[in-house]
Every structure is written in structure tokens, then in C-alpha cells.
C-alpha positions, 0 to 999 in steps of 0.5 A, spaced: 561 562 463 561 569 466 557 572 460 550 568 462 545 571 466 539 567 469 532 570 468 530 573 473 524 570 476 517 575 473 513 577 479 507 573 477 501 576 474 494 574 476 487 576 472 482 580 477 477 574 476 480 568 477 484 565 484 489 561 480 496 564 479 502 561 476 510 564 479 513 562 473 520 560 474 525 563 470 531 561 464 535 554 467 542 556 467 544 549 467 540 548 461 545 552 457 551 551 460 551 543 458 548 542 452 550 536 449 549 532 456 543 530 453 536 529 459 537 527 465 534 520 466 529 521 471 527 514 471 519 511 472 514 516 475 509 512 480 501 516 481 495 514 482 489 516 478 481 515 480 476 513 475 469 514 475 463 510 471 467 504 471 461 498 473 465 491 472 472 487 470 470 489 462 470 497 465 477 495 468 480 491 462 478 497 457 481 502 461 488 498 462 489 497 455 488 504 454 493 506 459 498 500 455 497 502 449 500 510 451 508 509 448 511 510 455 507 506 460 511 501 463 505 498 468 498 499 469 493 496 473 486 498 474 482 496 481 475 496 480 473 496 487 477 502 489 475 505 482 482 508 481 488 505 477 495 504 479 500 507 472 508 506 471 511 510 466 517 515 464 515 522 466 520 524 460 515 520 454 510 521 458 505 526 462 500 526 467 495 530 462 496 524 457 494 519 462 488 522 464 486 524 456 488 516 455 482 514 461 477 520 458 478 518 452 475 510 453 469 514 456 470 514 463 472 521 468 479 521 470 482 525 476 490 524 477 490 524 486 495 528 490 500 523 493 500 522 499 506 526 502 509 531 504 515 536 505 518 530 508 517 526 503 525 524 499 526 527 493 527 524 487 533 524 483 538 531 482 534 537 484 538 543 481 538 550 486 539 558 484 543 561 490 545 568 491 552 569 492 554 576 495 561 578 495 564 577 488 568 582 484 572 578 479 573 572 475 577 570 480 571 569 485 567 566 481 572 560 479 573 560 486 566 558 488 565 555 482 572 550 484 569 549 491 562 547 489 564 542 484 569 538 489 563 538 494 560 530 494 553 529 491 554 536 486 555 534 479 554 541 475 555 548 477 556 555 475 556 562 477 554 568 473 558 574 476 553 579 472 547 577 477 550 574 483 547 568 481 549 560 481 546 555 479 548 547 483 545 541 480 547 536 486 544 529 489 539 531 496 541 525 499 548 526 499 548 534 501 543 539 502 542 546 500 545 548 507 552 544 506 553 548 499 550 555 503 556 553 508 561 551 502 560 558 500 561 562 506 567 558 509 570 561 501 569 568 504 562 569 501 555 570 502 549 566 500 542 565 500 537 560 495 533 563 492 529 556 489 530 549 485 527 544 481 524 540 487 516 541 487 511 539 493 503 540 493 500 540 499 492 542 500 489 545 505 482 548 508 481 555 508 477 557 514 475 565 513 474 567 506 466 570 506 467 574 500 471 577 494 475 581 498 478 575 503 480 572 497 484 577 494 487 578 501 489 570 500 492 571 493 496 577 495 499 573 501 500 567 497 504 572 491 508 575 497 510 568 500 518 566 497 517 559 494 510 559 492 510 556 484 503 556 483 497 556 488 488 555 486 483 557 492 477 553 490 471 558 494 465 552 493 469 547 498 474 553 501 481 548 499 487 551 497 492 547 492 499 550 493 504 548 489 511 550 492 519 549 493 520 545 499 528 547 499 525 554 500 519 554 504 517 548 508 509 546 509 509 549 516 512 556 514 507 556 509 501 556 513 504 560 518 505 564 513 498 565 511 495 566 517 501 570 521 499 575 514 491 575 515 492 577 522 489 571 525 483 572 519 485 566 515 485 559 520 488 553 516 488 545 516 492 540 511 487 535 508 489 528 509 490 525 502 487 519 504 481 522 507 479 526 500 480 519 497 474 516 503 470 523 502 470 521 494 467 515 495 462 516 501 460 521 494 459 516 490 454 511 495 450 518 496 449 519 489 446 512 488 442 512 495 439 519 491 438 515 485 435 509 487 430 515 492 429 517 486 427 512 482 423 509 488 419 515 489 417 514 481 416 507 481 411 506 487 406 510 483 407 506 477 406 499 481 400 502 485 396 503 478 398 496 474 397 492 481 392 495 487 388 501 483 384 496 479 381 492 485 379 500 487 373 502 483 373 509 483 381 510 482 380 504 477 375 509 473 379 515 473 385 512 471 380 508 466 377 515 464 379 517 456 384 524 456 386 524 448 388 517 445 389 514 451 387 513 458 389 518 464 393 511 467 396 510 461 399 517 461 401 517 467 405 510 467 408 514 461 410 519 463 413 517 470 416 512 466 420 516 462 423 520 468 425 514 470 428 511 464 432 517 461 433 521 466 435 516 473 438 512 468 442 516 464 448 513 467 446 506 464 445 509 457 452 513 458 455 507 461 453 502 455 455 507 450 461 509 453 463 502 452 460 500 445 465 506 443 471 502 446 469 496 443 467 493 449 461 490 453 458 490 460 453 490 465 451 497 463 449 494 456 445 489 459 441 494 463 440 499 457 438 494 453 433 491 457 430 496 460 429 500 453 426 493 449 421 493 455 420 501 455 420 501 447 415 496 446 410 499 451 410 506 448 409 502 441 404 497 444 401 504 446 401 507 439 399 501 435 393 501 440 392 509 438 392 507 432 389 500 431 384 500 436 387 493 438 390 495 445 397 490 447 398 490 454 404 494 456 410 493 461 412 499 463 413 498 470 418 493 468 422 498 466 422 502 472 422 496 477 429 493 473 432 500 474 430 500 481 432 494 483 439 495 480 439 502 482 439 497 490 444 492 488 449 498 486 447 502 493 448 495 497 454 493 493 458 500 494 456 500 502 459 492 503 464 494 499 466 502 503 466 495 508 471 492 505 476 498 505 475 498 513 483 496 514 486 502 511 481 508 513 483 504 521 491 506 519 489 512 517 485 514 522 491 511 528 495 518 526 492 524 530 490 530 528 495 534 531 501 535 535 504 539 541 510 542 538 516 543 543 518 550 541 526 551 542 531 557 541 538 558 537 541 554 543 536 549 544 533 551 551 525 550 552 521 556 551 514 554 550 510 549 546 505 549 540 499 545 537 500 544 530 497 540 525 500 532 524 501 533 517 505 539 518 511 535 523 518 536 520 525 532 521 527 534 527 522 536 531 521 535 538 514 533 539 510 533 547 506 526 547 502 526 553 499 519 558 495 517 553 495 521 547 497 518 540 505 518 538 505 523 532 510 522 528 516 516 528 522 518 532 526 517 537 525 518 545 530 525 548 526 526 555 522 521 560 520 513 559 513 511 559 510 503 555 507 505 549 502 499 546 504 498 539 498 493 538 495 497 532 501 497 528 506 491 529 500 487 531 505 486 539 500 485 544 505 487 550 506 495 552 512 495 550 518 500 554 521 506 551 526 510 554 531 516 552 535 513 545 529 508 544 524 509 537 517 509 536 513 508 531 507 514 530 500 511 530 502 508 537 499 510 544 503 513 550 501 509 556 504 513 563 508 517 562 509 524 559 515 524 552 520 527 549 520 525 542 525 527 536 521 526 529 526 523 524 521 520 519 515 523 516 511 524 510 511 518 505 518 515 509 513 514 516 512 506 518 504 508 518 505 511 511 509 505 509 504 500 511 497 504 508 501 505 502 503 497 501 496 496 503 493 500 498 498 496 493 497 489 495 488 491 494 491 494 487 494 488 485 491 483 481 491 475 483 492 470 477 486 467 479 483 474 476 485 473 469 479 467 469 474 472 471 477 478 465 476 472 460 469 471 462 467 478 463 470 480 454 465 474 452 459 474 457 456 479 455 455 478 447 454 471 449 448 473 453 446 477 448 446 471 444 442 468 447 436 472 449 436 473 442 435 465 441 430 466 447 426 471 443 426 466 435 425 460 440 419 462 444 417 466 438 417 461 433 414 455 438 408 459 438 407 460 430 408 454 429 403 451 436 408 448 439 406 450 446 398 452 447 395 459 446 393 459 454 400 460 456 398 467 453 398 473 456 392 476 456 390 480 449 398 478 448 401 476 442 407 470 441 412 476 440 410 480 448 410 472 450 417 471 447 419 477 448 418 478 456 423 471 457 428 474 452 429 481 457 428 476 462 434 472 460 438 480 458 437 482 465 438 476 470 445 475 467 450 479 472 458 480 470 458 483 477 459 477 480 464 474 477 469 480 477 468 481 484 469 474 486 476 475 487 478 483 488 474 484 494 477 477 498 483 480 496 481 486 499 478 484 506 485 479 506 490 484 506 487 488 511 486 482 516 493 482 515 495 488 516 491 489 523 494 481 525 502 485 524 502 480 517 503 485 511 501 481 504 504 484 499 499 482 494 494 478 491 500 473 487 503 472 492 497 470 497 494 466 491 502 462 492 501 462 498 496 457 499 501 452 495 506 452 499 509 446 500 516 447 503 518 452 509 525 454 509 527 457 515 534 461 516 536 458 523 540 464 527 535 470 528 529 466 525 528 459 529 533 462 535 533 468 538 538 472 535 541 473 542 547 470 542 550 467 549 557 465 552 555 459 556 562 455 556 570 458 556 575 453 557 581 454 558 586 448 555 593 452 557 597 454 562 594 461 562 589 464 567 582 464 565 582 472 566 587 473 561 585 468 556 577 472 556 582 479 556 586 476 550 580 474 547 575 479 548 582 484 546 580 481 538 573 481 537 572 489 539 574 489 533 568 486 530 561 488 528 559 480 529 553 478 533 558 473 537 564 478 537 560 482 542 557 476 546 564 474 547 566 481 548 559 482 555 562 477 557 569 477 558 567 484 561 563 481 566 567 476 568 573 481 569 570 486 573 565 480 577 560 486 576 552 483 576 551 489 573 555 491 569 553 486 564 546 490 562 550 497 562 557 495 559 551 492 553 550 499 552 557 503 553 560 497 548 554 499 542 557 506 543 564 504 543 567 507 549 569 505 556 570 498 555 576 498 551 580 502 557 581 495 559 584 491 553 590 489 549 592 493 544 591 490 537 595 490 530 593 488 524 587 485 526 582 482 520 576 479 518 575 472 515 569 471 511 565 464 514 572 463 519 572 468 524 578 473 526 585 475 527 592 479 529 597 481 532 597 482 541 604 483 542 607 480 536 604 474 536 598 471 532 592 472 535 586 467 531 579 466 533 573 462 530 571 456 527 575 449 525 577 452 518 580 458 521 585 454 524 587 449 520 587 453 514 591 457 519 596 451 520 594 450 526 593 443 529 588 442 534 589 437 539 584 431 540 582 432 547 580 440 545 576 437 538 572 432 543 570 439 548 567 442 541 564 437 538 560 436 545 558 443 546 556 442 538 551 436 540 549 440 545 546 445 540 552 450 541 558 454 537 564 452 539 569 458 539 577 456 539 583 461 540 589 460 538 595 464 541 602 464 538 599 458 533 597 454 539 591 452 541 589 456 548 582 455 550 574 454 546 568 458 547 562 456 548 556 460 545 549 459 544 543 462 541 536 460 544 531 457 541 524 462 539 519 458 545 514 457 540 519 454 535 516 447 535 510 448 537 510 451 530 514 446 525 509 442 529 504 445 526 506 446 519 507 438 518 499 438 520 498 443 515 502 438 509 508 444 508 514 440 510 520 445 514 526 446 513 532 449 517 538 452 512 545 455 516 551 457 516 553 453 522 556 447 522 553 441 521 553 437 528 550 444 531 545 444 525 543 438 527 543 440 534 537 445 532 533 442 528 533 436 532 530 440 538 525 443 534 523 437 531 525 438 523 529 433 519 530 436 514 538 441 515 542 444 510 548 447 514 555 450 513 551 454 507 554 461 506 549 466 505 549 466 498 549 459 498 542 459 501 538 461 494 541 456 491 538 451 496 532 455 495 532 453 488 534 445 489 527 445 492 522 448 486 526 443 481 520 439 482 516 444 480 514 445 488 512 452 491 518 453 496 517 459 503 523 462 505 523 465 512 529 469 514 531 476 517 530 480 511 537 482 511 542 477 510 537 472 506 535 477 501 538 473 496 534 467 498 527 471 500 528 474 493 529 466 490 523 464 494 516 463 491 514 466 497 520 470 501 517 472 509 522 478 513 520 476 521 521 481 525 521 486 520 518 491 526 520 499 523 523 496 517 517 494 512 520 497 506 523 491 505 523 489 497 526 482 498 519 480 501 513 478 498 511 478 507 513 482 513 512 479 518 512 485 523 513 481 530 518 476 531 514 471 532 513 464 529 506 463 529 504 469 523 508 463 518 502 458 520 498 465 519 500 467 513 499 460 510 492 459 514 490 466 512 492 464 504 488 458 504 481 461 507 482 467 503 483 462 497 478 457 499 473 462 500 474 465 493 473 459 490 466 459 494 464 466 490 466 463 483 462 457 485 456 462 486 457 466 481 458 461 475 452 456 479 448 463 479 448 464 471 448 457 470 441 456 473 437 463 473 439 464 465 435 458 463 429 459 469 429 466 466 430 463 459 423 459 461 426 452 460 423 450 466 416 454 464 413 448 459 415 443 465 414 447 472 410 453 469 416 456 473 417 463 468 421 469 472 418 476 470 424 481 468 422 486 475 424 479 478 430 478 474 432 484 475 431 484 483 436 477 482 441 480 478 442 485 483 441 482 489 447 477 486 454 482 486 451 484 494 452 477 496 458 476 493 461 481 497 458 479 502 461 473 501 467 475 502 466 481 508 465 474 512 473 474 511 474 479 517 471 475 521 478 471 522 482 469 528 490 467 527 491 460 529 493 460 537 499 456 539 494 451 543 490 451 537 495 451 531 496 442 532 489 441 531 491 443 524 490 438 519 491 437 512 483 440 508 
């Protein structure tokens, strides 16, 4: 091993004309030291990608089946309205270039998006770090360094190379950072340094300062000189800087203190906030449209103004009469404006069309194409056929220009109502500041000054300044002052809540009164903002069932109405060859072939694919947004679409019905002993205990034995601590934890068992009748008896209770005017189950379940094919919420990661249930109404447009006219689904109106 050498680390060379450089990493040592270790399993890669040019659910379906088709891909999902797609794969067979050729590929743009991180986002699987190791003179160090790196915890390989002073430590950043091996290394007596490792960040920033050739070069200089910088691209048009570096060498703050601090000040840097690139891109897009259809506007008055007004005015109708060549100067002009508009403002329909028809697939855009091309090509034949024959047809040239007008101004109106369904994560997003004060410190941990720093540039363990009224910057925790933080924003709890020192907050929130001190310890990716955009971002991607019925219709629409137009055309055609209708009828100087022929274009662009396939997204959308700012995270459109059928809710009792705050109301004692030495015997054994009634028994002894009114808050913290409680107790032997009994051991030689019924007699125990008949009236009293058995006799009994949630009732109440049937699972025994549930008004009682037993009564309950909730504390009934149709965590406040649940609940308040479920059913019912509109739209204009009430009505539908509908149609659906955000939760006084629809 000591032969091997690592490759040193080339400086980096840079073409003179170009601002991208690449820091090439040198020969892995590791790579060599193994080689029939085979690759390291990396597991799945997760990006994001933005797609441009796609126009409805057909572009979407083409798109992901190009993506599933790449050997590797383990899920793709494409969302129309955000125009990006969502791909899962195995970075060893796949590469992000790969994706984004596939995309390309199908016909539209593709662009892989930053990931919305920073250097505080977790790594991913083993990073491997290069260190050098100063201090070694023979084979000796090396085994000794090596022998130490490898018995530390989290390293799986290293290796040292006594050439180079080099060693290469592949390790898991989970378990042991680059500073436990630099420290493992010098406590063997050497010196160490990392000089980089495999872990790679990207961060983009705007470059305030770069005016010429020289500052560029000036920038490059300092970035090349920076230690950890990989790769870096300064683009000067938009002054953005895309860094690649190591984050285990370089943070992102020293990064850019770095460049500024080596400009003198010249250069001033900002971080770009992924999301708010995301959002620039599509204010981009809706400007682009509004310039086209400007454009197209400009052109397409003057066309309507020659065919309409200028006839009725004698001197413009003359000059437009008057002949220039073989046609008439109105002519050219219509020609000529028309072409413009045709190729040049509607290339993007062209494009669009072919794109598809290359991929086998068919949309809106080909109906556009078509439409416009019949009406545009036939008048330019119209007017050769005249130049030629001297027979002069009439010509519908503003058909043409007026059809891509009118779609132009669907598409404008449709991106700005769908920039407004969106509206939810650009609030989270815009909750973070931009900015934070910095409490500077020295070595010792003293105070020396403060610093404005970007938000995006906070690390773990900073101490952060928030001011009276200034947002929180980052998630931490309280070191210095108290103050009440409204955390309306992002947990949906109306009331300011109280943070003091060793409380935490959450970033986004606003500090009320006073001035704090807080210790960041989440950021990046890891931050419960984060956290919540990133899930609702997630949930807008996905797709609901019900969607799968709009890509059906979108594969077969299109050549459906393509058929029919054709069929419009011979109809209309052949009916007047043979005289099937009267020859009036007829446009002036017109033929069968123009009659038949204005109804068939009619038919292709009246017919509108948009509608159906933004029936569901953009409801979808506008839901979880709604969701997020009423505290309800939905963790997509499945899960709504279950929601809305739920017929069982299964609630866990302790903590989800009840508060979760377990109180001694009862201590009987039925020995001889003293009621203080009987709590000191008791509260003696349960210290031991991590169990929520352990540490209400132990408050309460305590209480009770200093007779201290006080003291019952204060020892609650001293006893979560583990210190001055215990000066008071017994000592303990033997003591042990008895799964669904309780606990015992050893006090001064004798047997010490406290819990339930089962622990004693299973214990050999017997329990008297009197001490049976005290527990079964505190369990018909809905509270736990605890008994206590010393020297295997009964001495006493606990009695505990959990208060009921207030609102409990009023919400099993509620959930039974709504058809959903509640249902309370426990572990508790059965008369105290009862107890509960009776209080609450539930009837249905499952008790005495362990808490693995609680999936399988999920389970008993969808026999029947039944969609069953389960409400539970995301913790212990992960189980049970993983077996749920719909599985709902209450009370999840910061910990929003939970996988079990397809809700979270962020308040611990029972009325989001009645939320939840509510909201499903207006978000699915007003889905229902789009696809009803939708599909009552084609069903009706297709044959108005056809001319099928023409012969009857003399209603006939001209195709500028057809089109205006056609666009006009996607706009109202959107709308449709954007009146969503005007939703207001169920209040408590309002929940019993509920009834059944």
C-alpha cells in the first residue's frame, strides 16, 4: 500500500476567451486499493427538470414515455401546468445529460433545475476525503494511522501513501465528520488537513461589479485561487455565477466572503433562490405570449379593418381596389400582413405540430397548424386561381390571422391564471428573509460584533440576531431572551406562541416582542419551510387517478376531430353537388368546396384538448396550496382523490383524542404504609422509565413530597433533564421494562411491580377484590388504573388521566353528519376504552390493541372494499397509517417528513380531519364540474361548428369565431378551478351543519 501515490491535483487550466473552468480531481486512491469491491451502490437520484414547448396532457404523455423508456429510469412524472418533469433513477446506469437528451429528443427544451439546497443540505451515501498527514517516517506511521482510521465509526475503507503524505478515507457524514478523522489523526501524534472529497454543491450567485474584460478576469483569478472550487461559469449577460465546489473543504459563506474579501470589496455577491429562478422563468414565458399575441394584434387590426370598415369608406375602398400587378393593393396587403402572422408569429404552432407528429403524437398545436394553414392556403390559391382564371373566390385571409390571434389570448390569459394557481409556494417561498444578522463570535465563544449575511448563506450552528418584528431566518433554537413568535404562516396556529431559552422555531415565522438569540440547527433542504414547499411542490406534480381519463381522451382527440372535420368537409361538399341544400346558402362568388370548407376549419379549431387536461391539475394545484396555508399538508393528488371516499376514520386515543398529557388524579393506598412512602417507592421505580405515565407519576410524587405548588412546573424540566430529582429517591436494582404491563425491580431486596392487571397476575400476584372494584371505577371514570405491588403484595393503585382534546366531540360529531363512521383504537384496557369513547360519542372501540395490532384493525375495516383514515401521532402508528388508505399525522408540528402519512396535520387540533376530508370533497367536486364543462364544451360546439344546426337554426359559427371559443374555453377552466382559493375550513360552530351531499 505505501507504493501508491495519489495524483496531484492539476492547477487548472483555462482558455483566455472563455469564463467557464474546470479544477480536475485528481486519480482516486481508493479506486485502486479495492478493485474487486465492485461500485458502490448509490441508490436512486431524484432532479427536477423544466420542459418548454409543451401545450397540453398529449405533450405531457409523450414526454413521460420518452423519459420511461431510458433503461434506468425508475419513475417519471411530468406536470403540464409547471412545465417540468419530476425523474427517479439510478445515477450508476443513468446521467442527467441522458435525461435531458431523451426530453430533446421528443421535440421539446429541457433544462436539469438547481436543486433547491445548499451547503447544509445532508449528503448522500459515503463521501470519500484525501487528507494530508504530516508527521510520518516509516511503514510503521502509516499502519498506525491507517489501524486508527479504520476502528474509527462511520469509515469503511482508508489508506495512506507514505510517498505524498496523502491518505484517502472513505467514511459515512452521518456518523463521523471530516473533523473526527482530522482529530483521530492528531490524537496518533500527526498532523492533518483535507485537502477535498467526492461531495459536490453547486450554488449560484449574482455578481454585482463585473463592467468589462478585465473584472471577469479578476473574478476568474479569485475563484481559481479559492480551495475547493471544482468548477465555476460566469455568464455576463445575466451577471450569474454557477459554482461547483466541495463543501467538506469550502462552505458557501467562505465562498463568497472569499470573492468579495479578494476583490477589495469591488465584487458584491447574492445567493439566487432556486425557487425564485423557477418563478423568473415563468413571468418569462407569460412575457413572451403577451409579445406574441401584441404582435399578432398590431398585424390582424389592419387585416379586419380592409375586409370590414374600409368598403363602407369610398376613398380607402378605392385605393384598396386599385390594381398593383395581378392583384389588388388590399389583396397584397392582406397577404403580405397575413404571412407575417402565419410564419413568423405562429412559428411556435408549426414547430409545436411537428414536434409531435415526430413522436407519433397529436395536440392542440396541430389543430392550430391545421386550421390556420387550410384557411391561409387556400386564400393565396383563391388568389392565384383569380390571377390566372380571372374568376375571383372569396379569400379568408383574416381567418388565419384572427385564429392565431384569438389562441395567442387564450394562452396569455391561461398562463396568467395558471401563474395564480402557483400562488401558494411563491407565499412559503417569499415567508424566508432575505437576509440575517450574524452574531459574530471569537474562539472562546464571546460576543465580538454582528453581520448582515444572505439567508441562503446560514450554516448549522450559527448564532443569529432576530429583531421585534423581523422574520426568523433559519430553524433553531432559542440561546438568549423570550419573546411570542406567530407561527400562523407556516403551522396554520393562530395563537402567538411562547418561545424561550432551549425552545425551538421555526424559520419563516415572525418574532413579535422581544429581541432573540437563536442557534441555527436546520438549513438548506433539512428546514421545515423547505421541508413543506419541497412536499408541496411534490403533491402539485402528482397525478390523481382521475387524470388517467383526461390522457386517454387527449391520445385519441385529436385524430378523432381530425376525422370529423374531414367528414364535415365531404358532407357539406357532396350535399351541395348533388343539391341537397339551396345554392343561397352560398357565399358570395363561393363554391360548395369554400362553403364546406369554412365548417370543416371551423370543426378543427373550436375543438379544444386544453380543457380536458387542466381539468384536474390545476384543481389539484390550487388544493394543496390551500392546504398548506390552512396547516394541512396533502401529499398528492392520489391521496385527495382517496380522500373524498372515506368512510371510516380510525382514531388512536392517547395523544390524538386525548391531550397527551397524562395526570395523577388518584393515589390510593391500601397497606399500612404512609401515603409519602408509598409515592417515594413508587416514583423510586418509574425514574427509570422513558413512558409518558412514568414521568406524570414521578411530577407528581415529587409534588407531593416537597408540598411545593411551584415546584411541579419547575421539576417537569429538571426531571426531562435527569438531575435533581433523583437526590430524593430509593435506590434501585434490577429494574426492567415490561412491553403493554409496565415495570419492575429490586428496592431493598424486594420485588417492586407497577402497571396494569396483567403485570400482576402473570407476576403471581393476586389482587384483592376491594383494590379490583377502586380500579374498575376509576377505569368507568375514563382513567388508567396503576397498581403497585411490594414484596408480591398489592400496596396501593394510581390513578391517571389523559384529558380529552375539547374539540374531540364536537369533531366525531361532525364526521357522523358528514357519512364517515369514527372509530377509537387503543391500547388501553377495555372499561377505560369505553370510558373515552362514550365521552366523545363514538361507538365503535377496538381496545387493548398493541400497537402493531393497530394496522391489522386498519386492515378488518377495508374487507369490504371500504376507503378507511387513520389519524394517529405519526410515530408509534406508523404501522397503522402506512396500512390506511389515507394515513393522517396530527400534531406533526416541525416533523413534516413523515413517510407514513399521505396527511400532516401540523396543528394538534382535530377540526384539519373534518378539514381534510372537506377540502377532498370540494377540490373533487369541483373537478367533476371542469370535466363536465369540458366535455359539454366539445359535445356541443363540434356540431355547431360542424354546421349541424345551420339547415334548421341558420346558426353557422365562422372558424375567427371558433377559435375565440377554443381559447376562451382552457381560461374558464382554470378559472374554474382558482374559485378553490377562495375556501374557508369548517369552523366548530359550523362543522355540525355538515350533512351528507
Amino acid at each position: 500500500m505505501r507504493g501508491l501515490q495519489l495524483t496531484q491535483v492539476p492547477a487548472g487550466e483555462r482558455s483566455v476567451s472563455s469564463t467557464s473552468v474546470d479544477v480536475e480531481e485528481g486519480t482516486r486512491l481508493l479506486d485502486s486499493y479495492d478493485d474487486n469491491s465492485g461500485s458502490i451502490e448509490e441508490g436512486m437520484r431524484r432532479i427536477q427538470v423544466s420542459v418548454t414547448g409543451m401545450t397540453c396532457a398529449a405533450c405531457s404523455n409523450s414526454v413521460e414515455g420518452a423519459l420511461r423508456s431510458i433503461h434506468g429510469v425508475f419513475r417519471a412524472s411530468v406536470a403540464l401546468l409547471q412545465n417540468r418533469a419530476d425523474v427517479v433513477f439510478d445515477p450508476i446506469l443513468v446521467k442527467d445529460e441522458d435525461i435531458k437528451d431523451a426530453i430533446e429528443d421528443a421535440g421539446f427544451v429541457a433544462d436539469i433545475l438547481p436543486e433547491p439546497s445548499d451547503a447544509g443540505t445532508k449528503s448522500r451515501g459515503t463521501l470519500v476525503g484525501q487528507f494530508t498527514i504530516g508527521g510520518m517516517t516509516c511503514a510503521a506511521c502509516v499502519n498506525s494511522v491507517e489501524g486508527v482510521l479504520r476502528n474509527l465509526p462511520g469509515v469503511k475503507r482508508a489508506v495512506i501513501a507514505l510517498a505524498t503524505s496523502l491518505g484517502e478515507v472513505e467514511y459515512d457524514p452521518t456518523m463521523i465528520s471530516k473533523d473526527d478523522i482530522i482529530n483521530a489523526i492528531e490524537d496518533a501524534g500527526f498532523e492533518a488537513s483535507l485537502v477535498q472529497s467526492s461531495e459536490q454543491d453547486k450554488i449560484i450567485l449574482v455578481v454585482a461589479g463585473v463592467f468589462n474584460e478585465l473584472d471577469v478576469r479578476l473574478l476568474e483569478g479569485i475563484l481559481s485561487s479559492l480551495k475547493g472550487v471544482r468548477q465555476f461559469h460566469f455568464d455576463r449577460t445575466s451577471e450569474e455565477l454557477e459554482v461547483l465546489f466541495d463543501p467538506e473543504v469550502v462552505s458557501s459563506r467562505s465562498l463568497v466572503d472569499g470573492i468579495e474579501g479578494g476583490s477589495n470589496g469591488k465584487f458584491k455577491l447574492h445567493v439566487v433562490n432556486p425557487y425564485a429562478r423557477m418563478t423568473t422563468k415563468d413571468v418569462e414565458e407569460t412575457s413572451n405570449i403577451f409579445q406574441l399575441f401584441t404582435s399578432s394584434l398590431f398585424l390582424t387590426i389592419p387585416v379586419f379593418l380592409i375586409r370590414v370598415v374600409c368598403p363602407h369608406i369610398p376613398l380607402l375602398d378605392a385605393l384598396l381596389l386599385w390594381r398593383c400587378g395581378p392583384f389588388s393593393m388590399g389583396d397584397w396587403l392582406k397577404w403580405a400582413l397575413v404571412s407575417i402572422v402565419q410564419f413568423f408569429v405562429g412559428k411556435r404552432f408549426y414547430i409545436a405540430a411537428g414536434r409531435a407528429l415526430r413522436n407519433g403524437s397529436t395536440n392542440m398545436d396541430v389543430l392550430v397548424a391545421l386550421g390556420t394553414s387550410a384557411s391561409y392556403f387556400y386564400s393565396v390559391g383563391a388568389l392565384l386561381y383569380g390571377a390566372v382564371t380571372g374568376f375571383w373566390l372569396p379569400t379568408y385571409f383574416e381567418t388565419s390571422a384572427m385564429l392565431i390571434t384569438f389562441v395567442l389570448l387564450g394562452k396569455y390569459l391561461e398562463c396568467l391564471a395558471k401563474g395564480k394557481t402557483s400562488d401558494a409556494i411563491k407565499k412559503l417561498v417569499e415567508l424566508a428573509p432575505a437576509t440575517a444578522l450574524l452574531v459574530v463570535k471569537d474562539k472562546g465563544g464571546n460576543t465580538i460584533g454582528e453581520r448582515e449575511i444572505d439567508a441562503l448563506l446560514i450554516q448549522p450552528g450559527d448564532t443569529l440576531k432576530v429583531l421585534p418584528g423581523a422574520k426568523l431566518p433559519a430553524d433553531g433554537v432559542v440561546e438568549w431572551g423570550s419573546s411570542y413568535v406567530n407561527e400562523s404562516m407556516v403551522t396554520g396556529e393562530s395563537e402567538p406562541v411562547l418561545k424561550e431559552v432551549d425552545l425551538p422555531v421555526i424559520g419563516g415565522t415572525i418574532n413579535l416582542h422581544g429581541a432573540l438569540h437563536v442557534k441555527a440547527t436546520k438549513v438548506g433542504s433539512e428546514a421545515v419551510l423547505s421541508q413543506i414547499i419541497s412536499l408541496v411542490e411534490t403533491a402539485q406534480m402528482s397525478k390523481a387517478p382521475i387524470q388517467k381519463f383526461a390522457d386517454f381522451v387527449a391520445t385519441v382527440f385529436v385524430p378523432t376531430v381530425v376525422t370529423l372535420a374531414l367528414l364535415t368537409l365531404l358532407g357539406w361538399y357532396v350535399g351541395g353537388v348533388v343539391g341537397a341544400y339551396p345554392e343561397r346558402w352560398l357565399p358570395e362568388n363561393g363554391n360548395h368546396f369554400v362553403f364546406a370548407l369554412m365548417f370543416s376549419i371551423s370543426v378543427v379549431v373550436i375543438a379544444c384538448p386544453c380543457a380536458l387536461g387542466l381539468a384536474t391539475p390545476t384543481a389539484v394545484m390550487v388544493a394543496t396550496g390551500v392546504g398548506a396555508n390552512n396547516g394541512v399538508l396533502i401529499k398528492g393528488g392520489d391521496a385527495l382523490e382517496r380522500t373524498q371516499k372515506v368512510k371510516y376514520v380510525i382514531f388512536d386515543k392517547t395523544g390524538t383524542l386525548t391531550q397527551g398529557k397524562a395526570k395523577v388524579t388518584t393515589a390510593k393506598v391500601f397497606s399500612g404504609m404512609d401515603r409519602g412512602e408509598f409515592l417515594k417507592l413508587v416514583a423510586s421505580a418509574e425514574a427509570s422509565s422513558e413512558h409518558p405515565l412514568a414521568k406524570a407519576i414521578v411530577e407528581y410524587a415529587h409534588h407531593f413530597h416537597f408540598f411545593d405548588e411551584n415546584s411541579l412546573t419547575e421539576d417537569a424540566q429538571y426531571s426531562s433533564r435527569g438531575s435533581l430529582i433523583s437526590a430524593w429517591l430509593l435506590d434501585v436494582a434490577e429494574f426492567s421494562a415490561v412491553p403493554g404491563r409496565g415495570i419492575q425491580c429490586f428496592i431493598d431486596g424486594k420485588r417492586l411491580l407497577v402497571g396494569n392487571r396483567k403485570l400482576l397476575t402473570e407476576s403471581g400476584v393476586d389482587i384483592p377484590t376491594h383494590v379490583e372494584n377502586f380500579v374498575v371505577d376509576l377505569e368507568e371514570s375514563a382513567r388508567t388504573g396503576i397498581l403497585a405491588a411490594y414484596d408480591d403484595n398489592v400496596i396501593g393503585v394510581l390513578g391517571v388521566a389523559d384529558p380529552l382534546k375539547r374539540e374531540a366531540a364536537v369533531v366525531v360529531e361532525g364526521l357522523g353528519k358528514m357519512g364517515v363512521r369514527p372509530v377509537m383504537v387503543t391500547g388501553d384496557n377495555w372499561r377505560t376504552a369505553r370510558a373515552v369513547a362514550r365521552e366523545v360519542g363514538i361507538q365503535d372501540v377496538r381496545a387493548e390493541v398493541m400497537p402493531s395490532g393497530k394496522a391489522d384493525v386498519v386492515r378488518s375495516f377495508q374487507k369490504d372494499g371500504s376507503i378507511v383514515a387513520m389519524v394517529g401521532d405519526g410515530i408509534n402508528d406508523s404501522p397503522a397509517l402506512a396500512a390506511a388508505d389515507v394515513g393522517m399525522a396530527i400534531g406533526a408540528g416541525t416533523d413534516i417528513a413523515i413517510e407514513a402519512a399521505d396527511y400532516v396535520l401540523m396543528r394538534n387540533n382535530l377540526e384539519d380531519v373534518i378539514t381534510a376530508i372537506d377540502l377532498s370533497r370540494k377540490t373533487f367536486s369541483r373537478i367533476r364540474w371542469n370535466y363536465v364543462f369540458a366535455m359539454a364544451y366539445n359535445a356541443i360546439a363540434i356540431p355547431v361548428a360542424a354546421g349541424v344546426f345551420f339547415p334548421s337554426l341558420g346558426i353557422k359559427l365562422p372558424p375567427w369565431a371558433a377559435g375565440a371559443c377554443m381559447a376562451l374555453s382552457s381560461v374558464s377552466v382554470v378559472c374554474s378551478s382558482l374559485l378553490l382559493r377562495r375556501y374557508k375550513r369548517p369552523r366548530l360552530t359550523t362543522i355540525l351543519e355538515i350533512t351528507v351531499e
